[in-house]
C-alpha positions, 0 to 999 in steps of 0.5 A: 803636609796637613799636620805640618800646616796645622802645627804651624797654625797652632804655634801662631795662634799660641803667638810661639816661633813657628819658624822651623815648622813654617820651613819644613811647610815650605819644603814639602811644599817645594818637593810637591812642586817638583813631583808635580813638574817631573809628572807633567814631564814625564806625560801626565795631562790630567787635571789634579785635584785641588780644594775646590773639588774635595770641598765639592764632594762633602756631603750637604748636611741634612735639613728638614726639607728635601727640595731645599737640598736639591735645590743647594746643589 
């Protein structure tokens, strides 16, 4: 789904058409969607992962000054 999202960005960037790839985006998107109620349907409670939690999981670039680190987290 990434390439999908990334293609789509390409073509508005490039200012082309990018209405097929944007429906094959909004399908998968759908089919997620889906997955995502069948899931809980069928029992599942936990909390999925979202941005927020990979983006959380990047390690911090390093600076010269350790307690500036620490301290960013």
């Amino acid at each position: 789904m990434a390439d999908v999202e990334a293609s789509v960005r390409d073509f508005v960037d490039r200012g082309r058409d990018c209405t097929e790839k944007a429906l094959a985006q909004m399908d998968l998107r759908r089919k997620i969607n889906l997955l995502i109620g069948e899931w809980r349907a069928a029992g599942g409670g936990d909390v999925l992962p979202d941005v927020r939690d990979r983006v959380r999981l990047r390690p911090l670039k390093k600076v010269a000054d350790p307690a500036r680190t620490i301290a960013r987290r």
